[in-house]
LOVO-88597 format. One record per residue: chain; residue number from 1; residue in three letters; x negated, z negated, y negated of N, C-alpha, C, O, CB in turn. Coordinates in steps of 0.2 Angstrom, whole numbers, plus 5000, padded with zeros to 4 digits. Each point is the difference from the previous one (the first is absolute). Glycine has a CB too. Example, Ala and Ser with C-alpha at 12.3 -4.5 7.8 and 13.67 -1.06 7.14 Angstrom:
// LOVO-88597
(r 'A', 1, 'ALA', (4934, 4961, 5028), (5004, 5000, 4994), (4996, 5000, 4994), (4995, 4997, 5001), (5014, 4997, 5005))
(r 'A', 2, 'SER', (4993, 5010, 4989), (4996, 4999, 4994), (5004, 4997, 4995), (4997, 4999, 4994), (4997, 5011, 5009))
This chain:
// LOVO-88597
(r 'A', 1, 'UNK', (5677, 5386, 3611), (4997, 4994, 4998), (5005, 4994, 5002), (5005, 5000, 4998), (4988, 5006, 4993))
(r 'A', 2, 'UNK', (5005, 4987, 5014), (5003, 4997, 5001), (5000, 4994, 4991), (4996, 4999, 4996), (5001, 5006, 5020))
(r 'A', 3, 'UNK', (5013, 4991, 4986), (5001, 4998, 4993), (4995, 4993, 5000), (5001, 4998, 5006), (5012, 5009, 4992))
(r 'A', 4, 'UNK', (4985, 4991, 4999), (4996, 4993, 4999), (5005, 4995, 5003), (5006, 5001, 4999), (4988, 5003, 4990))
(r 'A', 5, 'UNK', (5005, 4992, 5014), (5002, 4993, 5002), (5004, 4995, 4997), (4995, 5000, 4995), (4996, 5002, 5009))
(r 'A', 6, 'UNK', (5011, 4996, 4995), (5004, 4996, 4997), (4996, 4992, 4999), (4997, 4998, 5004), (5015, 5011, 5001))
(r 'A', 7, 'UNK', (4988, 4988, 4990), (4996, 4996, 4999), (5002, 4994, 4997), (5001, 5001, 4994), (4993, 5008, 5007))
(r 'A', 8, 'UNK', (5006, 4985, 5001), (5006, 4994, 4997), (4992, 4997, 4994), (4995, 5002, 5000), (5017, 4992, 5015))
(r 'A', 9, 'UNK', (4989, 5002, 4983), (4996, 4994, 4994), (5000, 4995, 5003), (5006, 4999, 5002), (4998, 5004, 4988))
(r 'A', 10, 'UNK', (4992, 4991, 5012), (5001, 4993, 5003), (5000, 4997, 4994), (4995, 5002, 4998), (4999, 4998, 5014))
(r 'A', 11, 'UNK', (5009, 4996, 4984), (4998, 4995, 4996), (5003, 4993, 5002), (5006, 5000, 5002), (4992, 5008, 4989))
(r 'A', 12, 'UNK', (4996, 4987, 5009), (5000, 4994, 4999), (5002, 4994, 4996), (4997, 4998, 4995), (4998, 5009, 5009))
(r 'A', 13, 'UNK', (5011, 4990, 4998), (5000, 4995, 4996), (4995, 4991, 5002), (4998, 4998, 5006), (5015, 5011, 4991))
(r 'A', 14, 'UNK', (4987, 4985, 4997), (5002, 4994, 5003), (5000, 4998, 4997), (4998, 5001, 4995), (5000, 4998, 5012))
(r 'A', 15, 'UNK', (5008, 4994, 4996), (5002, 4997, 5000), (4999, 4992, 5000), (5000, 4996, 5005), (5003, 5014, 4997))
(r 'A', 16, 'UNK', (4994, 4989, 4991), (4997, 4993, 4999), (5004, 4996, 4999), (5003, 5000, 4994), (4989, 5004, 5002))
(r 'A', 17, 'UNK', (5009, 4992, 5007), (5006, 4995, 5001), (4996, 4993, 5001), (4996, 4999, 5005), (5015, 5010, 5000))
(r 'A', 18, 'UNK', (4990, 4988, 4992), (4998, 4991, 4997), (5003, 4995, 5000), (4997, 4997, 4995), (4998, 5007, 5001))
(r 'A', 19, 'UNK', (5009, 4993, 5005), (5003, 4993, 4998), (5006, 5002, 4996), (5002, 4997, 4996), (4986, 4998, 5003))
(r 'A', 20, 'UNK', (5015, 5011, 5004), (5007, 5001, 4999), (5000, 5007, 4993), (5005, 5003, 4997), (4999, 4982, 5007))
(r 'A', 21, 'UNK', (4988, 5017, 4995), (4999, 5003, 4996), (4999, 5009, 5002), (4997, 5002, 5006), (4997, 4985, 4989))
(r 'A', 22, 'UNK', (5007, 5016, 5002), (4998, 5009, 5002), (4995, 5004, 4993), (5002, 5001, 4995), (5014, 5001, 5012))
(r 'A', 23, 'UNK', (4977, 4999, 4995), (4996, 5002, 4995), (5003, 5007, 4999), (5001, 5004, 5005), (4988, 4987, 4996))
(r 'A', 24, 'UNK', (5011, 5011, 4992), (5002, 5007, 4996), (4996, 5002, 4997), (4995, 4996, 5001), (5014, 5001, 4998))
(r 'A', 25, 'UNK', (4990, 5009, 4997), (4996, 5002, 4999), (5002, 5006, 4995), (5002, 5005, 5003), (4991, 4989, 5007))
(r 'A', 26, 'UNK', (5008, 5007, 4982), (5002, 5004, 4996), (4996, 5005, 5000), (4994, 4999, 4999), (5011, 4994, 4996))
(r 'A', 27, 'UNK', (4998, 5015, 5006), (4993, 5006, 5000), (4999, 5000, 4993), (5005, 4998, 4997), (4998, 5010, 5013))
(r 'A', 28, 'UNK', (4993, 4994, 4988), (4999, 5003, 4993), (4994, 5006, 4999), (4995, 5001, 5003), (5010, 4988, 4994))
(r 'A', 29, 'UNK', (4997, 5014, 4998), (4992, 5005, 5000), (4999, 5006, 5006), (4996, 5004, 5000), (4998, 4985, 4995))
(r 'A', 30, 'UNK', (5010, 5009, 5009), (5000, 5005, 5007), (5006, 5009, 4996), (4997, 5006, 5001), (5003, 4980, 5011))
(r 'A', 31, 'UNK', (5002, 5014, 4987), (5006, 5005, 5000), (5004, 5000, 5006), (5005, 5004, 4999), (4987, 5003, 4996))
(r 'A', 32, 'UNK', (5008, 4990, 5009), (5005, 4997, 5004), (5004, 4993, 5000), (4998, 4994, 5001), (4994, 5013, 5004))
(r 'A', 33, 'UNK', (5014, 4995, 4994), (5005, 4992, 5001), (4996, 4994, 4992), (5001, 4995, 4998), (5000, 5007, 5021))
(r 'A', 34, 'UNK', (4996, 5000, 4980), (4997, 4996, 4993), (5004, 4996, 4998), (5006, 5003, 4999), (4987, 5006, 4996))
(r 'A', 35, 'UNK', (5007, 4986, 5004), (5006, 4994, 4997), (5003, 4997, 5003), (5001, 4995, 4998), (5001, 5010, 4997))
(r 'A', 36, 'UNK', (4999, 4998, 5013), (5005, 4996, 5005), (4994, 4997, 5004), (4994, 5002, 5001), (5018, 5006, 4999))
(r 'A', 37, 'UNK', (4992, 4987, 5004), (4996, 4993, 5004), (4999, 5005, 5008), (5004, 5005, 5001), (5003, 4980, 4992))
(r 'A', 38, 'UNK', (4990, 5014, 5010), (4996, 5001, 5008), (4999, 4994, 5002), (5002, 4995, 4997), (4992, 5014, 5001))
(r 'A', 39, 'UNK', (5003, 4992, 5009), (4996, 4997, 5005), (4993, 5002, 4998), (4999, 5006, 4997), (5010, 4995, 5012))
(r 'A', 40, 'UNK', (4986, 4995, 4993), (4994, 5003, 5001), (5000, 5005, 5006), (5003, 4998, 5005), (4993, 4994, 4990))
(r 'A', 41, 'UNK', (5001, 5015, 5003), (5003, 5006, 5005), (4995, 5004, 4999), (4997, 4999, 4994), (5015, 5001, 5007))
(r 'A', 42, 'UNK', (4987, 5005, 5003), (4995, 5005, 5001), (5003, 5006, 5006), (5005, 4999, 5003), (4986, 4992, 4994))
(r 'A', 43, 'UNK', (5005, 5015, 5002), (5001, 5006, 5007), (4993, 4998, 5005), (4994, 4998, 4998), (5012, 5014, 4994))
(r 'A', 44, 'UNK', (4995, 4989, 5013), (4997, 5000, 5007), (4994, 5006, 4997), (5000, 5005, 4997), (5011, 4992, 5014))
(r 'A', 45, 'UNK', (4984, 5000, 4991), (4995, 5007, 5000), (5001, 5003, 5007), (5003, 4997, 5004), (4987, 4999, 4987))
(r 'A', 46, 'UNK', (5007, 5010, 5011), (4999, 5003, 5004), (4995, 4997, 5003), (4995, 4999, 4998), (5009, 5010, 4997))
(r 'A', 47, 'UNK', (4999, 4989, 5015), (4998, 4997, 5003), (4998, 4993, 5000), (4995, 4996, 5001), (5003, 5015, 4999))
(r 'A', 48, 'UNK', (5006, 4988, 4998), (5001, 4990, 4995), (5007, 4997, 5004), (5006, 5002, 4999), (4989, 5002, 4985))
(r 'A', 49, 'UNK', (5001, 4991, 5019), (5007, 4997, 5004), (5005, 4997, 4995), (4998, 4999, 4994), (4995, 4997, 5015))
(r 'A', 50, 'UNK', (5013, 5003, 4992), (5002, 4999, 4995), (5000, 4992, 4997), (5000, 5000, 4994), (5006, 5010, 5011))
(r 'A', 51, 'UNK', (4993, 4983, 4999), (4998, 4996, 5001), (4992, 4999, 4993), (4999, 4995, 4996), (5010, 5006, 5019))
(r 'A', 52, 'UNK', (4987, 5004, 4987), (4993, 5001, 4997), (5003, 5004, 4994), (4995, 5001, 4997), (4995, 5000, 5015))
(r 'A', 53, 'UNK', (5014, 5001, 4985), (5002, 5004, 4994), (5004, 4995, 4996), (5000, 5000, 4994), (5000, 5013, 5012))
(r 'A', 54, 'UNK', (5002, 4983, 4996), (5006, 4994, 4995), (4994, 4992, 5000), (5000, 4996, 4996), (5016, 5008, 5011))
(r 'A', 55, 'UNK', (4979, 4997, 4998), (4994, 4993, 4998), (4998, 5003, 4994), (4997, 4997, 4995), (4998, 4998, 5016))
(r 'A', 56, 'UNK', (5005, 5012, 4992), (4993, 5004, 4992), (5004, 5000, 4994), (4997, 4999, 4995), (4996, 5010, 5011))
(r 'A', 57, 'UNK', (5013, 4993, 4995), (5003, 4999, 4993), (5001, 4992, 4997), (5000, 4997, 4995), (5005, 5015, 5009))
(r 'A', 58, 'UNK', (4996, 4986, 5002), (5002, 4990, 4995), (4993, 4997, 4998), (4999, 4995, 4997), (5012, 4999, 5011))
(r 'A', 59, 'UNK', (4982, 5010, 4995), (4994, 5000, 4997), (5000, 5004, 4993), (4996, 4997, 4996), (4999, 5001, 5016))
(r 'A', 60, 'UNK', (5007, 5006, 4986), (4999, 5004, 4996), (5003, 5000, 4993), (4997, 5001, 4995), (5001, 5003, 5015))
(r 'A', 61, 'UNK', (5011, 4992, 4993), (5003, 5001, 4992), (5000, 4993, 5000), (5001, 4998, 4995), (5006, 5013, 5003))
(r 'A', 62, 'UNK', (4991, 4983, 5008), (5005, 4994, 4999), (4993, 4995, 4999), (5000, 4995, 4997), (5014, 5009, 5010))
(r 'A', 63, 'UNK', (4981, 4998, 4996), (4991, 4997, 5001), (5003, 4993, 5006), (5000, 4994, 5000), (4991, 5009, 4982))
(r 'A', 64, 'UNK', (5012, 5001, 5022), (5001, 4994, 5008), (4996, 5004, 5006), (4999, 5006, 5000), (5016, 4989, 4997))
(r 'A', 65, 'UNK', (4984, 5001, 5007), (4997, 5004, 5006), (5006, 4994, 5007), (5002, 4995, 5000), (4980, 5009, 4993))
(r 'A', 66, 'UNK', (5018, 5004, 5010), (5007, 4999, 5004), (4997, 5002, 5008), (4996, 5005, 5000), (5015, 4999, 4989))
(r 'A', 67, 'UNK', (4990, 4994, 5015), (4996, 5002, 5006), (5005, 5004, 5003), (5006, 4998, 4999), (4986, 4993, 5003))
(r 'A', 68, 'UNK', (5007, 5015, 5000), (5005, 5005, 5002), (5005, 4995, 5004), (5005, 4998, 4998), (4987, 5014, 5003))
(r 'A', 69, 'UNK', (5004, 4987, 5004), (5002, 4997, 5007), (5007, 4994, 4997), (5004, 4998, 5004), (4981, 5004, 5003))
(r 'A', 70, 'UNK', (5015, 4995, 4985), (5003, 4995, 4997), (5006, 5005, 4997), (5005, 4997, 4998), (4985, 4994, 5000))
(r 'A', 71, 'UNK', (5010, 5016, 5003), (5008, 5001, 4998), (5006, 5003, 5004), (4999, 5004, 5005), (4995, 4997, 4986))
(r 'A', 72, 'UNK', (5011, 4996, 5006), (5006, 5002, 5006), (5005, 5002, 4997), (5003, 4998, 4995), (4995, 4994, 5013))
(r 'A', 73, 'UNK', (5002, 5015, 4995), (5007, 5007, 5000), (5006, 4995, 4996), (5003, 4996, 5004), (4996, 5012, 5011))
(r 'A', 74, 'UNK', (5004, 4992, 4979), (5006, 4999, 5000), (5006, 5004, 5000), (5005, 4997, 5002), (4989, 4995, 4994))
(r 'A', 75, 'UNK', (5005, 5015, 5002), (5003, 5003, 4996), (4998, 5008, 5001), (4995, 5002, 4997), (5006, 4987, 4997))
(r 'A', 76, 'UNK', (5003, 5016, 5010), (4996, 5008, 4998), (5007, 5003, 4999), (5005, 4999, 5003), (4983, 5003, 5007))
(r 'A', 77, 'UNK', (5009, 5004, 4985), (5006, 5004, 4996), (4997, 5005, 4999), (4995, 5000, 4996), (5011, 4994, 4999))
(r 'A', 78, 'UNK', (4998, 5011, 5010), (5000, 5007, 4996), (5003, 5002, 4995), (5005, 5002, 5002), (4994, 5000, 5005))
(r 'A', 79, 'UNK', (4999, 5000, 4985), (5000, 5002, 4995), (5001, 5005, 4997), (4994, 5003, 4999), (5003, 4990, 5002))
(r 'A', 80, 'UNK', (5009, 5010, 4997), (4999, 5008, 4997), (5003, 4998, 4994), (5005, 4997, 4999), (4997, 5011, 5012))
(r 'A', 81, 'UNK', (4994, 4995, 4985), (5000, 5000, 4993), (4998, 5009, 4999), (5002, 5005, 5003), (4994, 4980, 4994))
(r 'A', 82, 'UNK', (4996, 5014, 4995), (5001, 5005, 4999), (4995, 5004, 5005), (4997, 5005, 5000), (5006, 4992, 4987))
(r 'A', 83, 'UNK', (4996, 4998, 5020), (4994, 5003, 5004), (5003, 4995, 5007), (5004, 4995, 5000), (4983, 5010, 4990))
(r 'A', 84, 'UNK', (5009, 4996, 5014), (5001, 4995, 5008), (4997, 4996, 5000), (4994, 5000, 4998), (5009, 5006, 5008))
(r 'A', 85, 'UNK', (4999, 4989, 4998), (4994, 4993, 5000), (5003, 4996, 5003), (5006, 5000, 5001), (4990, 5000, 4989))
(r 'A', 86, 'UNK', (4999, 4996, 5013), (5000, 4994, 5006), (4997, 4994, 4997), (4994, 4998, 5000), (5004, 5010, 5009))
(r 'A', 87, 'UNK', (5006, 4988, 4990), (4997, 4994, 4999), (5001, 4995, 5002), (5005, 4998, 5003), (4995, 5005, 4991))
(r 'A', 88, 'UNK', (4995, 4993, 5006), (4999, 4995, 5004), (4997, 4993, 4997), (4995, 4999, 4999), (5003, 5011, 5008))
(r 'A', 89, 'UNK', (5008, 4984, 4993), (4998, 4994, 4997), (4998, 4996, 5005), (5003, 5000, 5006), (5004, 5000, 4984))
(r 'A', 90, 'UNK', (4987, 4996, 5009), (4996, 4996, 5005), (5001, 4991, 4993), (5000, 4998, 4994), (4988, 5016, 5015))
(r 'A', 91, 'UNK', (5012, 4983, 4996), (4999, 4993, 4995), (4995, 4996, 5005), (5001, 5000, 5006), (5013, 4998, 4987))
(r 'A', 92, 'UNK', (4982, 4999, 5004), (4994, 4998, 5002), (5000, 4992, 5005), (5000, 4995, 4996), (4996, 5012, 4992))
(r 'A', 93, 'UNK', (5004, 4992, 5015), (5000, 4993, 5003), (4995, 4993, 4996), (5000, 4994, 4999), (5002, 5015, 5014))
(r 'A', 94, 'UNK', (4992, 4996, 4985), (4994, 4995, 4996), (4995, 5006, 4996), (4996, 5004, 5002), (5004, 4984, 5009))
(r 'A', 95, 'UNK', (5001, 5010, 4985), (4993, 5003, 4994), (4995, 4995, 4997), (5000, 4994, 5001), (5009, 5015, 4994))
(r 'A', 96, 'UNK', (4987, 4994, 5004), (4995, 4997, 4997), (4999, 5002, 4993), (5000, 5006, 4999), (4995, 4992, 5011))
(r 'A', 97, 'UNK', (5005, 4994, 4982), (5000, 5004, 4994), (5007, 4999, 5000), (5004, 5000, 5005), (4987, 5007, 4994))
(r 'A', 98, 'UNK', (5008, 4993, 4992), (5008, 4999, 4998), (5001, 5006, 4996), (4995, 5003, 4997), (5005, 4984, 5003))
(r 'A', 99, 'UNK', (5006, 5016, 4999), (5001, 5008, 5000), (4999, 5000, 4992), (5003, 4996, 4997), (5006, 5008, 5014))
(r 'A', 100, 'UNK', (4986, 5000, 4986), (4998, 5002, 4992), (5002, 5009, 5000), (5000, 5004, 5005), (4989, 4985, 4993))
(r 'A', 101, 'UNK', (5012, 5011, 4997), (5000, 5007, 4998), (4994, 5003, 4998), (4997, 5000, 4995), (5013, 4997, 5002))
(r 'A', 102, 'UNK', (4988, 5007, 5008), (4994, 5001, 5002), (4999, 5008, 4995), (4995, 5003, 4999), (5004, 4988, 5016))
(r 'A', 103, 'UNK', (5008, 5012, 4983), (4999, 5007, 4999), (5004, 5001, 4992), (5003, 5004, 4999), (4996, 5000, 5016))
(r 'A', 104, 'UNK', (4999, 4990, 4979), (5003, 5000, 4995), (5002, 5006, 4996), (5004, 5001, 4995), (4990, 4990, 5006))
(r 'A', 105, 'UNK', (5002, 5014, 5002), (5003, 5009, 4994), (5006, 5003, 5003), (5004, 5004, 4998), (4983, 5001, 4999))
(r 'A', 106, 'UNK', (5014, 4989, 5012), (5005, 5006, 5003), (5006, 4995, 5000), (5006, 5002, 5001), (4985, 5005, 5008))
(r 'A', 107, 'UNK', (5006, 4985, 4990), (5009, 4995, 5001), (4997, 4997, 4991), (4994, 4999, 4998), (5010, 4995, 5022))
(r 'A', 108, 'UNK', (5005, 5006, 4978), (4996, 4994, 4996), (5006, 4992, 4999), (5002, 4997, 4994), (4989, 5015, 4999))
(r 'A', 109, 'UNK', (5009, 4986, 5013), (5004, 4994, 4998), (5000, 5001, 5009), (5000, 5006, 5003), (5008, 4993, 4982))
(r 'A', 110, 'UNK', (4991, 4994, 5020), (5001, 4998, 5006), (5002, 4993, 5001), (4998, 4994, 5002), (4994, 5013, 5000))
(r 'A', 111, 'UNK', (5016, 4996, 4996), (5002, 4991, 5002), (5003, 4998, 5009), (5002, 5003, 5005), (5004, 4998, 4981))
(r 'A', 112, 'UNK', (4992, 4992, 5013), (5004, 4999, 5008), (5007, 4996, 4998), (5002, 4995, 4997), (4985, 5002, 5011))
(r 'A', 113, 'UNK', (5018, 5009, 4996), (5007, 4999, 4997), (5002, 4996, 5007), (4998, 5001, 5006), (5004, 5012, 4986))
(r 'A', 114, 'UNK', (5002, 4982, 5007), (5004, 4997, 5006), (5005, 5005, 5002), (5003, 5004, 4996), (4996, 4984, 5000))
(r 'A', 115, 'UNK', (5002, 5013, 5010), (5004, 5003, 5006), (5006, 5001, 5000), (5002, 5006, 5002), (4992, 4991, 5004))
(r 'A', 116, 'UNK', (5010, 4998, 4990), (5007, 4998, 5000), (5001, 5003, 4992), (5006, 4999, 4999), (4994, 4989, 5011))
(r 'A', 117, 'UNK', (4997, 5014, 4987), (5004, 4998, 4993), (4997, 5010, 5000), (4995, 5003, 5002), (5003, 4978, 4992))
(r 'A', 118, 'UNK', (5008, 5022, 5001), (4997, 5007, 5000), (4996, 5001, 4996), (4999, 4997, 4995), (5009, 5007, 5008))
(r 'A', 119, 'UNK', (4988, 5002, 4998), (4994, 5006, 4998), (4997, 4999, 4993), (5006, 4999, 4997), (5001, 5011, 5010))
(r 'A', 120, 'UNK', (4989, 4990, 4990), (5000, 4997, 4995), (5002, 5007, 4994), (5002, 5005, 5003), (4989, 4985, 5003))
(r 'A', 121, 'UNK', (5008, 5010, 4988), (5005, 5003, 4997), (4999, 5006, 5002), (5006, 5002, 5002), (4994, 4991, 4990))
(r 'A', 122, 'UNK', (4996, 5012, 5008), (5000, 5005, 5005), (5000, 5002, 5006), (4997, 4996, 5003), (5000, 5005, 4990))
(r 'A', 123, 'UNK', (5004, 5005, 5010), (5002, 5001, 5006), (4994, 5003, 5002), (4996, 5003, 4997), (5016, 4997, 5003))
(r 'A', 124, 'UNK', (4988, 4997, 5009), (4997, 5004, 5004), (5001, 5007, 4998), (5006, 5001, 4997), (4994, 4990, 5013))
(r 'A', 125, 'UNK', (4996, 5014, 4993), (5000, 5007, 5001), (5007, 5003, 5000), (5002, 4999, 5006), (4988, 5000, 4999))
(r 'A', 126, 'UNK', (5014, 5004, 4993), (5006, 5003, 5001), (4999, 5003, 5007), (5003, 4997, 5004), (5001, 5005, 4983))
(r 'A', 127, 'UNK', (4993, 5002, 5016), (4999, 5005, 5005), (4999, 4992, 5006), (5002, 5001, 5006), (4991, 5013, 4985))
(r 'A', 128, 'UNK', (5004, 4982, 5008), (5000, 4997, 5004), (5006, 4995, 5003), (5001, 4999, 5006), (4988, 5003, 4988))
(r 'A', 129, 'UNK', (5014, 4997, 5002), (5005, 4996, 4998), (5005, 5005, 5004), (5002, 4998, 5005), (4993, 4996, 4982))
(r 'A', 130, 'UNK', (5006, 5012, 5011), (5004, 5004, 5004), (4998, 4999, 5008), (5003, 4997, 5005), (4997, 5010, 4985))
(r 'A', 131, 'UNK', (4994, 4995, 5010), (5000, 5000, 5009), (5000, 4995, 5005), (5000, 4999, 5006), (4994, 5008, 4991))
(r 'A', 132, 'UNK', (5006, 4989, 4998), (5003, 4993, 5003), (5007, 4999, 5004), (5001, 4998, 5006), (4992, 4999, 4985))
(r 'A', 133, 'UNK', (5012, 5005, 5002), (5006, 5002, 5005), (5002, 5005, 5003), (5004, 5000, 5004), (4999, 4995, 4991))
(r 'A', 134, 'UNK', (4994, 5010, 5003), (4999, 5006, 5006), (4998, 4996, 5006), (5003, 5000, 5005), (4993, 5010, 4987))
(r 'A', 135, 'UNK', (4998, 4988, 5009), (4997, 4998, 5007), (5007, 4995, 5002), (5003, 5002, 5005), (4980, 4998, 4993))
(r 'A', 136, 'UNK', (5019, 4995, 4998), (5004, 4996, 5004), (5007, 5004, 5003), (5002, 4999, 5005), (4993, 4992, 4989))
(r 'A', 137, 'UNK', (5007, 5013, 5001), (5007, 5003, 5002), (4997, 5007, 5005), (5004, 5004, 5000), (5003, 4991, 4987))
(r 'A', 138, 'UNK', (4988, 5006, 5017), (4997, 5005, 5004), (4998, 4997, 5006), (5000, 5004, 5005), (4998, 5002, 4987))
(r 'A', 139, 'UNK', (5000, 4986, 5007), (5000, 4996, 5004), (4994, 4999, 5005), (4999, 4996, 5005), (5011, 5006, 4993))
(r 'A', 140, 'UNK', (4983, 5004, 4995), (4996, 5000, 5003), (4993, 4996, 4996), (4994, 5002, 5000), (5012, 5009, 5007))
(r 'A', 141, 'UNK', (4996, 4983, 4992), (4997, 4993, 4998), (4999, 4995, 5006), (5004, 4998, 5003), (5002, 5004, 4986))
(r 'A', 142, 'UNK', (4986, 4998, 5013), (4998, 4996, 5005), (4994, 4997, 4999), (4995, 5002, 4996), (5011, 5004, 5011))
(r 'A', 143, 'UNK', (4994, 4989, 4997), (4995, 4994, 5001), (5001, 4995, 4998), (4995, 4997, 4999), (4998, 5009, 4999))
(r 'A', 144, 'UNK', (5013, 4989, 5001), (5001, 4995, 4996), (5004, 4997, 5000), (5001, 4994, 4999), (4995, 5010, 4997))
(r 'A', 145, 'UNK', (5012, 5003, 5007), (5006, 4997, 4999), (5001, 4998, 4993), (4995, 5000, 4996), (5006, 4996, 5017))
(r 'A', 146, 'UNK', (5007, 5004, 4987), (5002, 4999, 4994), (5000, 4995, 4995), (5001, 5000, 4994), (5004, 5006, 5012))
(r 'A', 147, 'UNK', (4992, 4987, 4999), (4998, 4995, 4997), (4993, 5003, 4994), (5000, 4998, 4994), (5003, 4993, 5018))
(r 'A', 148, 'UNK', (4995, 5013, 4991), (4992, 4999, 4997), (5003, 5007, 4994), (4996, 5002, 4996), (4993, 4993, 5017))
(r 'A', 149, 'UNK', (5017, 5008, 4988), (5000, 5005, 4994), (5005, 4996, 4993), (5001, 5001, 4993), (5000, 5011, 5017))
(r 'A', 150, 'UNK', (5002, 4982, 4996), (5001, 4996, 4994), (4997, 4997, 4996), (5003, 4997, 4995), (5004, 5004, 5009))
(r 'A', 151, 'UNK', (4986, 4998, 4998), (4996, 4994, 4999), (4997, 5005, 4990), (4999, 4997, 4995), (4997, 4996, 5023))
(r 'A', 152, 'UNK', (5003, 5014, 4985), (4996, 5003, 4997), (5004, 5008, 4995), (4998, 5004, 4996), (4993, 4989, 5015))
(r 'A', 153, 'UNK', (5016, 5005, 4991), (5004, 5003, 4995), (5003, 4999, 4994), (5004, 5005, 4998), (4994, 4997, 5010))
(r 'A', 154, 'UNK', (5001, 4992, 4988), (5000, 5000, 4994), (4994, 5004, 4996), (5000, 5002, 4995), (5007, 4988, 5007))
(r 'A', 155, 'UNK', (4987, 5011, 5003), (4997, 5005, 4993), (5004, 5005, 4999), (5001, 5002, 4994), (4986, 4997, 5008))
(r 'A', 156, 'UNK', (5016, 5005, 5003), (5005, 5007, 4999), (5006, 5000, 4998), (5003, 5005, 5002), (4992, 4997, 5005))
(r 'A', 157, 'UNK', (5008, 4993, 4989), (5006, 4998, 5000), (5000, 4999, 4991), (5005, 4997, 4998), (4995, 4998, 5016))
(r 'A', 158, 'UNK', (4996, 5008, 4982), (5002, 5000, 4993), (5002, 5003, 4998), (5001, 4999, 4993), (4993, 4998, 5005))
């Protein structure tokens, strides 16, 4: 019997940035990361561009409608934790709608944090947070250059 295929996770992030602002979003009620702050984020479904899986999600948790075509690569990291993963942060050029918390049982607090100033009292994902300096010290962080990991590395930095 041949061995099963090896198989990565796509998830999505974005990156809502406003007026010097970065929107956040506290999980709760999930069993996952519960307490600590995110991105609005999602997994790719099967056969789902990736572009079409991060509008559906900033439709979903954030009630914005993003035109695929309106988002741009900033950021991809390979991620090893308690499993493998590909992520992928897109930040939007223009949305439509101002971002609400569209999924209250799953976030419960969505502040827009300024860029410059750090993480609000809790931290992004530890697992995340890791692969962050993993991808930079591996060197396999692209799409943005370093400007754009500095732009967006204080969420990882708590």
């Amino acid at each position: 019997m041949p061995k099963p295929r090896f198989k990565l996770i796509a998830a999505v992030y974005v990156l809502f940035v406003k007026d010097g602002k970065i929107l956040m979003l506290r999980r709760a009620n999930t069993g996952y990361e519960d307490g600590n702050y995110s991105l609005v984020a999602g997994h790719a479904d099967g056969n789902e561009a990736l572009t079409a899986a991060t509008a559906r999600e900033a439709k979903e948790e954030a009630g914005v409608v993003i035109a695929p075509e309106d988002l741009r690569l900033k950021l991809t990291m390979h991620r090893r934790a308690d499993d493998e993963r590909l992520d992928f942060f897109f930040e939007p050029a223009a949305w439509t709608g101002e971002p609400t918390n569209m999924e209250p049982g799953k976030c419960d607090d969505s502040p827009l944090v300024p860029v410059s100033t750090p993480c609000p009292t809790t931290p992004f994902p530890t697992s995340a947070r890791r692969s962050v300096a993993i991808a930079k010290a591996w060197g396999t962080a692209s799409g943005g250059g370093e400007s754009e990991l500095e732009r967006i590395k204080f969420v990882f930095s708590c």
